[in-house]
Backbone bond lengths (Angstrom), bond angles and torsions (degrees), N, CA, C in turn:
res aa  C-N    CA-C-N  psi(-1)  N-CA   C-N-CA  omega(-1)  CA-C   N-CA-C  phi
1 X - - - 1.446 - - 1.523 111.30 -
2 X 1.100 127.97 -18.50 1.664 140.49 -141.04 1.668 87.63 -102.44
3 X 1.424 112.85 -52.01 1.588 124.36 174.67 1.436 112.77 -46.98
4 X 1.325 105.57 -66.94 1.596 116.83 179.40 1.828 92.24 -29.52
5 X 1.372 114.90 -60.13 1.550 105.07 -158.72 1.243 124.94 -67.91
6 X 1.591 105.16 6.35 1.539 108.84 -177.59 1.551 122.19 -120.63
7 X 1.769 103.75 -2.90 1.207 111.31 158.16 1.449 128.68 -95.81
8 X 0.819 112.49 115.48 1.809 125.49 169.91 1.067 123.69 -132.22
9 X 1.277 141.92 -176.47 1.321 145.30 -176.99 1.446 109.39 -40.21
10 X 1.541 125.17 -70.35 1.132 121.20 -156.47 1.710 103.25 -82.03
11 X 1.177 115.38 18.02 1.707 131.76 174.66 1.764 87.24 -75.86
12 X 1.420 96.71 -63.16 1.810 111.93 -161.42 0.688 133.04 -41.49
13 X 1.950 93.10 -66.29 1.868 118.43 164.92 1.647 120.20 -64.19
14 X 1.681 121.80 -21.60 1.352 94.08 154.48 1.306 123.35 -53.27
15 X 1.303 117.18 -51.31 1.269 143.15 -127.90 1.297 91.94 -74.56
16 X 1.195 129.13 -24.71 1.439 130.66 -169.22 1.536 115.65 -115.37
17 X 1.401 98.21 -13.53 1.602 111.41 157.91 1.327 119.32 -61.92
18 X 1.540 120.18 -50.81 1.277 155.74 -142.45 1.446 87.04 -89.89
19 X 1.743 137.70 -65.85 1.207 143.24 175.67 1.346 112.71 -64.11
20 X 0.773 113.83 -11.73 1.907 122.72 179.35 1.679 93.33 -76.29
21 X 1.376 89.04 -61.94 1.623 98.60 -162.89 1.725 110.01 -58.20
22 X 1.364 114.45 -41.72 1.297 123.95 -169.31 1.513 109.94 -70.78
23 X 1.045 99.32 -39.64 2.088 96.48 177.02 1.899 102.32 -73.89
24 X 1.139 134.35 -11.41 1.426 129.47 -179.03 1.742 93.36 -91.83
25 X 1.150 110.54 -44.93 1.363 114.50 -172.45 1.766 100.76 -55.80
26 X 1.403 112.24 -70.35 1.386 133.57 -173.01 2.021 111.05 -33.40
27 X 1.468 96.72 -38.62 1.534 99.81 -177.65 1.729 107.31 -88.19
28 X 1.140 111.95 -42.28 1.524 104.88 161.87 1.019 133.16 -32.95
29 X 1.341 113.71 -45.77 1.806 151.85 -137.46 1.662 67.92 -93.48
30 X 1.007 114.62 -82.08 1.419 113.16 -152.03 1.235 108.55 -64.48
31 X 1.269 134.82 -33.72 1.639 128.03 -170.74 1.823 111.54 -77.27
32 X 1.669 93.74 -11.33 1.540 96.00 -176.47 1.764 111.84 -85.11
33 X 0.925 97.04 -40.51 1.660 111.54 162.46 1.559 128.22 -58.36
34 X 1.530 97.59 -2.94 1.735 101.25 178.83 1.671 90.07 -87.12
35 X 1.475 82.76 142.50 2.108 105.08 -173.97 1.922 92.69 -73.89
36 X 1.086 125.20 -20.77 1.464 137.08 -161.17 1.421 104.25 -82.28
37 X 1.517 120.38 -30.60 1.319 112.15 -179.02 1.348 138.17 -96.19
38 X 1.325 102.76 153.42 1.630 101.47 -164.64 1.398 112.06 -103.13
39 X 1.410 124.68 170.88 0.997 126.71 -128.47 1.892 98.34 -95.53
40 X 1.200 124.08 -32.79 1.105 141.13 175.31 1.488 110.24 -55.19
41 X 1.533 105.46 -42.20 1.616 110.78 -168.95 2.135 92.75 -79.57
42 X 1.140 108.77 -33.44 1.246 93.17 -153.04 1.959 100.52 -83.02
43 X 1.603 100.96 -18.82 1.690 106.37 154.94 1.223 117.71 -49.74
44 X 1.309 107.69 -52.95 1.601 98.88 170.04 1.640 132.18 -45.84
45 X 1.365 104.99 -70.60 1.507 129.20 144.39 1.743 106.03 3.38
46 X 1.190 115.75 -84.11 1.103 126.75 -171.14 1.752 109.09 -76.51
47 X 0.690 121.21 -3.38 2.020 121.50 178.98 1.705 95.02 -107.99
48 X 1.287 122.84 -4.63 1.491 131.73 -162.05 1.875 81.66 -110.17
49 X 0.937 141.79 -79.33 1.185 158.55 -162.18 2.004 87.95 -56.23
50 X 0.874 113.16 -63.81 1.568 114.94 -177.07 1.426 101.42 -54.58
51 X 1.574 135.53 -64.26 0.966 138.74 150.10 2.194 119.53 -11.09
52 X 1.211 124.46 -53.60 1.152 119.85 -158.38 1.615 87.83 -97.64
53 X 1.518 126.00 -43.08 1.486 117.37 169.13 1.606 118.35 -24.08
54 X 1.774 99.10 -73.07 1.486 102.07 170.09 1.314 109.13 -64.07
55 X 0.900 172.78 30.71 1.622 153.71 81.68 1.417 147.31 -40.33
56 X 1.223 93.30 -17.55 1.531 120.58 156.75 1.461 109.57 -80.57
57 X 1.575 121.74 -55.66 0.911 97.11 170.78 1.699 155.33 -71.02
58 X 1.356 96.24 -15.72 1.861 133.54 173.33 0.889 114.88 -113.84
59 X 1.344 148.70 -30.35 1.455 113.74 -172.90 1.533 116.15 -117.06
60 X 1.510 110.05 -116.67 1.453 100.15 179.22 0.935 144.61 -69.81
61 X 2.154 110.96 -40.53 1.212 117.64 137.82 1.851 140.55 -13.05
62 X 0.892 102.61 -54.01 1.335 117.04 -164.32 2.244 84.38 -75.54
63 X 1.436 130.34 -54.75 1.002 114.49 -163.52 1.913 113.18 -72.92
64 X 1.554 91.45 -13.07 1.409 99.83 161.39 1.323 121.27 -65.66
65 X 1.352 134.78 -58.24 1.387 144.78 166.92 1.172 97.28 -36.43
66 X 1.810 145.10 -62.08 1.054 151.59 -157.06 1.608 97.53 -61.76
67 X 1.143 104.99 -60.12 1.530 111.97 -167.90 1.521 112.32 -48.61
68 X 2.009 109.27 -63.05 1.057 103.97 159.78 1.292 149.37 -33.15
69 X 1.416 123.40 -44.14 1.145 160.18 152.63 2.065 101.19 -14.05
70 X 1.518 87.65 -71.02 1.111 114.05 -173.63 1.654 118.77 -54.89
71 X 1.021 87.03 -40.98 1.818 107.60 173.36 1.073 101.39 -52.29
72 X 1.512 122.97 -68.39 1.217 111.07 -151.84 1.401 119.88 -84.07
73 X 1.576 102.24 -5.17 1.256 109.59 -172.22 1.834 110.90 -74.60
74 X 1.660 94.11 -28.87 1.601 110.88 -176.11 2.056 98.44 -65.03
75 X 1.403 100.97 -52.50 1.425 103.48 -173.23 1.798 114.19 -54.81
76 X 1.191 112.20 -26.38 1.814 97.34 -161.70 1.791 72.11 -120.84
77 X 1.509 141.44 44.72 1.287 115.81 157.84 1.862 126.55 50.67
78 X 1.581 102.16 34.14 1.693 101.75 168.75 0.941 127.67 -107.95
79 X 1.191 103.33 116.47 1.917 101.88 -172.12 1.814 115.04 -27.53
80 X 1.508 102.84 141.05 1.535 134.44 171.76 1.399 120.21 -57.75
81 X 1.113 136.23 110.52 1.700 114.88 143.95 0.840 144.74 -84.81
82 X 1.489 139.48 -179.86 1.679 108.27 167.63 1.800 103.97 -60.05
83 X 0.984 100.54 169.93 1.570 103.30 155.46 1.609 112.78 -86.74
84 X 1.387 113.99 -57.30 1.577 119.29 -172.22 2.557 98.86 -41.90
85 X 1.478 109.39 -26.46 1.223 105.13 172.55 1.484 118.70 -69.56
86 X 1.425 110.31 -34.00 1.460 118.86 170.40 1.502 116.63 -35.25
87 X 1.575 92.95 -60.95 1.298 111.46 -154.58 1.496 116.55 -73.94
88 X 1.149 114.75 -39.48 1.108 146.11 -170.08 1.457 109.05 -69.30
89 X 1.259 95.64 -49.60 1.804 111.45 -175.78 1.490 123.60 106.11
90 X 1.172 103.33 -10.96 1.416 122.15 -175.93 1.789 112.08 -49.74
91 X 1.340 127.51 127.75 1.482 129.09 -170.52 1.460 93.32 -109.22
């Protein structure tokens, strides 16, 4: 019962922020650690990764997460927030 009270929306939409972020991180992570790569490619790498951050956070991505978010929140019955509070940051 104690759980129930700690999931809500912004439980979700991290949660899927957070896994978004970690599988982009996770393949980086690993390609940067190859002894094989050079230094140019792995500049890239990292301005590519900075690149999809800010896209997650602004653009379409991010209204995808929202959307999703939303889904699942409709499917297992967890209370709504606004979204514009999401975003915003507002508690």
């Amino acid at each position: 019962m104690a759980l129930k009270a700690l999931i809500d929306f912004n439980f979700v939409f991290n949660l899927l922020v957070f896994g978004s972020l970690l599988k982009l991180l996770k393949i980086v992570s690993d390609q940067l650690q190859s002894k094989t790569l050079e230094m140019t490619h792995a500049n890239d790498l990292v301005c590519t990764v900075i690149d999809n951050i800010h896209e997650m956070r602004n653009g379409e991505m991010c209204n995808e997460l929202l959307n999703e978010a939303k889904y699942i929140c409709e499917q297992h019955n967890i209370p709504l927030k606004s979204t514009t509070e999401v975003v915003s940051g507002k508690r």
